[in-house]
C-alpha positions in Angstrom: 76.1 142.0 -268.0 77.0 142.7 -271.5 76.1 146.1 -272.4 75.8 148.8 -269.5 74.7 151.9 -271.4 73.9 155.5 -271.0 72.1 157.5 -273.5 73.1 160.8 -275.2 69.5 160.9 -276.9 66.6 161.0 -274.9 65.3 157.3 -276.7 66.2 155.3 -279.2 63.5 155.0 -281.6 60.8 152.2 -281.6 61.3 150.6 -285.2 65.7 150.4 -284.2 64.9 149.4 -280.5 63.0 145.7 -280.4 61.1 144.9 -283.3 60.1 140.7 -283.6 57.9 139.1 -285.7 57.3 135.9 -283.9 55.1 133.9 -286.5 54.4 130.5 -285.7 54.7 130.0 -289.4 58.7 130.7 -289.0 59.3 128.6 -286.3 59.5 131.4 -284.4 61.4 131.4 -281.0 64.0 133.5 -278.8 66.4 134.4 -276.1 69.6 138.3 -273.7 71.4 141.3 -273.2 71.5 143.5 -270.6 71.2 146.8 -269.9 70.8 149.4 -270.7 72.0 151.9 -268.0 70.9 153.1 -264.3 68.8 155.8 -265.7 66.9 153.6 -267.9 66.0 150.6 -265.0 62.7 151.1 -263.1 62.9 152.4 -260.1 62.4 149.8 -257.6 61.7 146.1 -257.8 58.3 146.8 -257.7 56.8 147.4 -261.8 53.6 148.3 -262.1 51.7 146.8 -265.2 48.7 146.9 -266.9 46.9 144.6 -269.3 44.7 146.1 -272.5 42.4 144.1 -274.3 41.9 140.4 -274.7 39.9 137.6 -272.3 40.5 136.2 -269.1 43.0 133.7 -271.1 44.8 136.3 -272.4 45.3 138.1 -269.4 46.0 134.9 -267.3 48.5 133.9 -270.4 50.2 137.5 -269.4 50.1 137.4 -265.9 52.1 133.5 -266.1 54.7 135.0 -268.4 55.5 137.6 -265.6 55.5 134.7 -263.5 58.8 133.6 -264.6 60.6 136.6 -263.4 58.9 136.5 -260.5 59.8 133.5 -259.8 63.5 133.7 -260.5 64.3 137.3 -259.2 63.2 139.5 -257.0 60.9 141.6 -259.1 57.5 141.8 -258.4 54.6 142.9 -260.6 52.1 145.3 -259.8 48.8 145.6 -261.3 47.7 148.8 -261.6 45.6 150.5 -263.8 45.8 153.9 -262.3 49.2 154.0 -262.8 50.9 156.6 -265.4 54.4 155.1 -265.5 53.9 151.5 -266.4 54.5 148.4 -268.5 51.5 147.9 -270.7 50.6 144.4 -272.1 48.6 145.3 -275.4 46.4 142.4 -277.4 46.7 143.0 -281.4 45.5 140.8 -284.2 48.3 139.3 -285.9 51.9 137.8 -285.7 54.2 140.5 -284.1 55.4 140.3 -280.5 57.6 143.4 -279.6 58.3 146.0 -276.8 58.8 150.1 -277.8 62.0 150.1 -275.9 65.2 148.6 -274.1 64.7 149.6 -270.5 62.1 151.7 -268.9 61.9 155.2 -270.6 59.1 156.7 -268.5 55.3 157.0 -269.1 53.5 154.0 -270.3 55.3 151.6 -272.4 53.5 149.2 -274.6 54.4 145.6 -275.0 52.5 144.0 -278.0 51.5 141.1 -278.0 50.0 139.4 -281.4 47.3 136.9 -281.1 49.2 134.3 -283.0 52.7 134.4 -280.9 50.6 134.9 -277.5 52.6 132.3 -275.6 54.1 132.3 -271.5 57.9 132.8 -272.7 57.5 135.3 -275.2 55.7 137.4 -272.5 58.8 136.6 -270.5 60.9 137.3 -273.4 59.2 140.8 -274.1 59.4 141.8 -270.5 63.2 141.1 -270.5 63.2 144.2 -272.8 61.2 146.3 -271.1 63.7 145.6 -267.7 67.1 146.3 -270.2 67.9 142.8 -272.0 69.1 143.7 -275.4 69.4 140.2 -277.5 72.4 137.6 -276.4 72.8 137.4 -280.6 73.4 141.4 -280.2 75.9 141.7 -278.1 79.3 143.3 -279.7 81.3 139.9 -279.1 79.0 137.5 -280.7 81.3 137.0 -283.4 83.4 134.8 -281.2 80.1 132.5 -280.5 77.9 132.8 -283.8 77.8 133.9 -286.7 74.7 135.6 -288.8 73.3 134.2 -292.1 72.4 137.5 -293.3 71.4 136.2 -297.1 68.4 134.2 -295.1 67.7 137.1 -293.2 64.0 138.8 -293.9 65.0 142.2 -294.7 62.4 143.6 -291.7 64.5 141.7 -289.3 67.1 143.0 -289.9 67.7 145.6 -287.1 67.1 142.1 -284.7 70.2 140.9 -285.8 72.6 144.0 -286.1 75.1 143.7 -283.1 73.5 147.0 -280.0 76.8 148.5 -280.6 76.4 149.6 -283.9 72.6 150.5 -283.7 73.3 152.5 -280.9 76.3 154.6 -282.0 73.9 155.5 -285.4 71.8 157.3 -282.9 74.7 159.4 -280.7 74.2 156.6 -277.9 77.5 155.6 -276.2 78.5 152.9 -274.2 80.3 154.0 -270.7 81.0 150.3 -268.9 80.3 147.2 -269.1 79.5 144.2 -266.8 81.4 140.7 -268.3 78.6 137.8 -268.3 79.9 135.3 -270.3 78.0 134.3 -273.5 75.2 131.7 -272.8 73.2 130.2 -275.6 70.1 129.3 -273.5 69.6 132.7 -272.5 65.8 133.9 -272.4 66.7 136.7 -274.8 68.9 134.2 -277.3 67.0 133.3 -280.5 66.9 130.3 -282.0 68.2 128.9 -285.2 66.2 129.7 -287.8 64.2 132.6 -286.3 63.3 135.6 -289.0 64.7 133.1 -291.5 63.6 133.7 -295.5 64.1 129.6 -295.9 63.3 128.0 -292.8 65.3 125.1 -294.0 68.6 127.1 -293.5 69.7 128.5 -290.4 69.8 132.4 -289.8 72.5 132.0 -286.7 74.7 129.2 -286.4 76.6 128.4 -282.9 80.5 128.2 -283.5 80.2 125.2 -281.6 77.3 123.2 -283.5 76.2 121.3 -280.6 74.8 124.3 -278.9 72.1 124.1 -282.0 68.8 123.4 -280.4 69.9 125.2 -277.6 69.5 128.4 -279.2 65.7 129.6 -278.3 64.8 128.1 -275.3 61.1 128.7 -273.5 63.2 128.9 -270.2 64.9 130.8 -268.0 68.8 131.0 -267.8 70.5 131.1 -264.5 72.3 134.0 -265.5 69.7 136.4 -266.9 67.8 136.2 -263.3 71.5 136.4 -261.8 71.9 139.5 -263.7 68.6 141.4 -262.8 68.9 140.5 -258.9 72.8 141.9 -259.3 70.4 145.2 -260.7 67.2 145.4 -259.0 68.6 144.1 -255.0 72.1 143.5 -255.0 71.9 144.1 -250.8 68.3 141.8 -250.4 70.3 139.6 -247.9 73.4 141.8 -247.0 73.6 141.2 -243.4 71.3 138.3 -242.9 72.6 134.7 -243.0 76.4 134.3 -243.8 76.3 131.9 -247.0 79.4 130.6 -248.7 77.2 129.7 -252.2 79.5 127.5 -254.8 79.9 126.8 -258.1 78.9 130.6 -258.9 75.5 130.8 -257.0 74.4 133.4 -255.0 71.9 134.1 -251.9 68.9 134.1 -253.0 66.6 137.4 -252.6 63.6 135.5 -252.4 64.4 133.5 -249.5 68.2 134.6 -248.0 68.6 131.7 -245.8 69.9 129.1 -249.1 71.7 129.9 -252.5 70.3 129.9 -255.6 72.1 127.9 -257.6 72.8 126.7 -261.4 70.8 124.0 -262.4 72.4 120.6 -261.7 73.4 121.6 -258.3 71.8 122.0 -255.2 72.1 122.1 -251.2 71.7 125.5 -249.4 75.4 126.2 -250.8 75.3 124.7 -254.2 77.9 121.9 -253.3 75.3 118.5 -253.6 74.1 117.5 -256.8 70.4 118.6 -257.4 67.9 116.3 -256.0 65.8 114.0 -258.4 63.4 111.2 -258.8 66.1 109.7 -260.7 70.1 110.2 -261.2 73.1 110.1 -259.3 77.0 110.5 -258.7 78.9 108.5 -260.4 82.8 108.2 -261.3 84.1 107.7 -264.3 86.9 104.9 -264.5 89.5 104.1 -267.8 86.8 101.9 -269.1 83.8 102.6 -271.2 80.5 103.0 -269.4 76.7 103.7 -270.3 74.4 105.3 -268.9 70.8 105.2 -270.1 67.4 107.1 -269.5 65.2 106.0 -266.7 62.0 105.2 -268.3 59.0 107.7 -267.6 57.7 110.7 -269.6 57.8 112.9 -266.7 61.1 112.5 -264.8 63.5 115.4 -264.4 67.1 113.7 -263.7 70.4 114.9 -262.5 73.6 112.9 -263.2 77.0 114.1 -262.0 80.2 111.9 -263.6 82.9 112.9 -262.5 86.7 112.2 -262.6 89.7 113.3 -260.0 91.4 116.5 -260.0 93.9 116.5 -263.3 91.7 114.0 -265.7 88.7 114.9 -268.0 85.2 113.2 -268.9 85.2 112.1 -272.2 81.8 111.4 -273.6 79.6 110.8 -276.6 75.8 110.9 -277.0 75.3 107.5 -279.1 71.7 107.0 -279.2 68.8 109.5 -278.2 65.0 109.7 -279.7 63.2 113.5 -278.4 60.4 115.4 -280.2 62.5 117.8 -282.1 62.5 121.6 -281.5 64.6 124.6 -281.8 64.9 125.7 -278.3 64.2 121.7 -277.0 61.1 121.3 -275.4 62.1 117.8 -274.6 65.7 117.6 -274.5 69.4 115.5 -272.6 71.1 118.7 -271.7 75.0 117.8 -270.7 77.1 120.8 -269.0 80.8 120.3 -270.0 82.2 123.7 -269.5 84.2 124.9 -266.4 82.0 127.7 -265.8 79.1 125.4 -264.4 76.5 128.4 -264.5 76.0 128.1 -268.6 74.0 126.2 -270.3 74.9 123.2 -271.3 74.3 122.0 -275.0 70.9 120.6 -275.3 69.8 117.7 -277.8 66.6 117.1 -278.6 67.5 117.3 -282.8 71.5 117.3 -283.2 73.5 114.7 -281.8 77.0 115.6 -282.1 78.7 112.9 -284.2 82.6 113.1 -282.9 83.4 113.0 -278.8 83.1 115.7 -276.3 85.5 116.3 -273.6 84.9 118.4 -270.6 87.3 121.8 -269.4 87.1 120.8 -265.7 86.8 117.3 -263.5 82.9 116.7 -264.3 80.1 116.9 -266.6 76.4 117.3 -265.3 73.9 115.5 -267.3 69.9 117.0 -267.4 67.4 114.7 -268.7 63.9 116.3 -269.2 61.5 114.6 -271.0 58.6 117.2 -270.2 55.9 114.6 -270.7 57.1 113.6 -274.0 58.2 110.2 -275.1 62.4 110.1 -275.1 65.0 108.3 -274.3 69.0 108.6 -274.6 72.2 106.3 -274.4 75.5 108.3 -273.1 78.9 106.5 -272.9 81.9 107.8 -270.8 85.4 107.5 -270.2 88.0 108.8 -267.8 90.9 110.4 -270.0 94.2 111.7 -268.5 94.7 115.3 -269.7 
C-alpha cells in the first residue's frame, strides 16, 4: 500500500477527492492507490450497495463491475436498499464517472456513473475509490516512474493528476504510515496515456520506461490491488487452515484457502508451475538466437516461461507483432522482465520497443492474449552472461 492515511478533517471535499471525466471522446481510460486509513475502510467485507436509476442493463452492467472485486478478493456485495450506510451506484446523463470520496466516510455515498462512460472496469475502477485506492499516478513517488504533461492537462483535471500528498496536506490531512507496494503500471486505478488530455495526440503521463506505454489504463485487474485489499479487509481468512508455502510473492487465497493465489504467469497450488494454457510452455534459452511465434487462434490465452540458469539473463526483443491498438491493450503480448514477478509486465499492443530488453532475474514470462481479436507476434531470445 502506498498511502495509509488518517484524517485531521472530518472529509476531504468532493470536487479535491475523485473527480474523472471519462469521455469516450478522450480516449478515456484508468488505473491505484491505497488507503486511506482504518477509520475510513468499511467495516467488514461485507458492502452493502444500492443501484439508482437506469434499466436492467445498467444495473446488470453495475452488478458485473462489482464482479471483479468479487472475484479477486474477498469482498462481497450486498444489495440492499434499506440500508443507510451504503455505496450508491447513481445513473446521470453525460460523460462524468466519479466517486464523492476516497474510502468509506459514512452514510450513503454516491458513485456516478454517466451514460456515456458506463462500462464494467470503470464500475471497478470507481468502486476501488469508494474501498480507499487513491490513483497509482498520485502517489508521492511517481516522479521516479512518470512524469505529468501538465501543458496537455484540461485545467478541470487537474486535481486527478496532483500527487494525494499535496492535496491532502491543503486540507490539514496527514499521512501517519505507509504500506511499500511497489509501483505497478497495470494497476486498476493507473490511468492511461493520454487520459484528460487537451490534444489527444500528445500524452498527459509518460512512463520513464516507454515500454510500459499501452500498459497504462488497463480494463483489468492487477494482482497487487486485490493483494492489497485482502491484506485490508481478511488478512486472517485462512490463518490456521491449510499450511501453504505460496511462491513467487502469492498468497492463500481467501476465497478458497486450500491453493495460493498467484501472479499471473504462474500457477500450481504454490505458485511454482508455470500457469496452465491451451498453448505455451518452458523453454531454456541457449547462446544462440531463438524465435518464438504466436500460436494461431483469436482466442488463446498463452503462457511462455524462458528461462536461463542461476547468474545469466534473458535477453530479448519484440521484432514483429500486429494487435488492435489501445491505450490500456485490449489485445496485447505482455512480457514480465522484472525480478519482482507480481508486476505487470510491459504490454504491446501499439509500442514495440525498438532497442533490446534484458531481464533483472533468471526468466521472463511471456502472456499472449489475443481476446478474440486478430494478432500475432514474433519474439527472439538469447542467453547473455551477466
Amino acid at each position: 500500500m502506498d498511502g495509509l492515511l488518517e484524517m485531521s478533517s472530518d472529509k476531504i471535499p468532493t470536487h479535491y477527492s475523485i473527480v474523472e471525466s471519462v469521455s469516450k471522446t478522450k480516449f478515456h481510460r484508468h488505473k491505484r492507490q491505497v488507503i486511506a486509513g482504518a477509520m475510513y475502510d468499511w467495516r467488514s467485507h461485507e458492502i452493502p450497495f444500492q443501484i439508482w436509476g437506469g434499466d436492467f442493463n445498467f444495473q446488470n452492467l453495475i452488478r458485473r463491475g462489482i464482479k471483479m472485486w468479487e472475484a479477486e478478493t474477498c469482498l462481497r456485495f450486498k444489495e440492499n436498499m434499506q440500508a443507510q450506510d451504503a455505496i450508491r451506484y447513481v445513473l446521470e446523463r453525460g460523460d462524468s464517472c466519479f466517486t464523492e470520496f476516497i474510502g468509506r466516510n459514512g452514510g450513503f455515498q454516491d458513485i456516478i456513473i454517466g451514460s456515456e462512460c458506463a462500462e464494467e472496469y470503470v464500475v471497478a475502477h470507481e468502486t476501488g475509490h469508494a474501498l480507499g485506492f487513491w490513483h497509482t499516478h498520485q502517489r508521492p513517488d511517481r516522479e521516479r516512474y512518470i512524469s505529468i504533461n501538465w501543458r496537455n492537462v484540461l485545467e478541470e483535471a487537474t486535481a486527478s493528476f496532483m500527487p494525494f500528498r499535496s492535496m491532502l496536506q491543503a486540507f490539514g490531512i496527514k499521512q501517519v504510515s505507509s504500506r511499500r507496494i511497489p509501483y505497478d503500471y497495470g494497476s486498476l486505478m493507473h490511468y492511461h496515456a493520454v487520459a484528460h488530455a487537451v490534444k489527444v495526440s500528445d500524452f498527459t503521463i509518460v512512463p520513464k520506461e516507454l515500454k510500459y506505454v499501452t500498459t497504462m489504463g488497463t480494463e483489468k485487474m492487477a494482482f497487487l490491488d486485490a493483494k492489497v485489499i485482502n491484506d485490508i479487509y481478511c488478512p486472517n481468512k485462512c490463518v490456521g487452515l491449510r499450511q501453504l508455502n505460496c511462491q513467487a510473492g502469492g498468497y492463500p487465497d481467501p476465497n478458497n484457502c486450500n491453493i495460493c493465489r498467484c501472479p499471473e504467469g504462474l500457477g500450481g497450488i504454490e505458485c511454482n508451475q508455470l500457469q496452465p494454457s491451451q498453448c505455451g510452455a518452458e523453454i531454456v534459452a541457449t547462446n544462440q538466437w531463438q524465435i518464438l511465434r504466436s500460436p494461431q487462434g483469436k482466442n488463446v490465452h498463452c503462457f511462455w516461461r524462458i528461462s536461463v540458469p542461476e547468474g545469466m539473463r534473458v535477453r530479448f526483443r519484440l521484432s514483429d507483432g500486429e494487435f488492435p491498438c489501445s491505450y490500456g491493450c485490449q489485445s496485447y503480448v505482455e512480457i514480465k522482465h522484472k525480478l519482482d514477478v507480481r508486476l505487470t509486465g510491459f504490454r504491446s499492443c501499439c509500442y514495440r520497443p525498438k532497442e533490446d530488453t534484458v531481464s533483472e532475474g533468471n526468466q521472463i514470462f511471456v502472456i499472449y492474449h489475443p481476446n478474440g481479436r486478430t494478432a500475432r507476434f514474433t519474439l527472439r531470445y538469447i542467453a547473455q552472461a551477466v
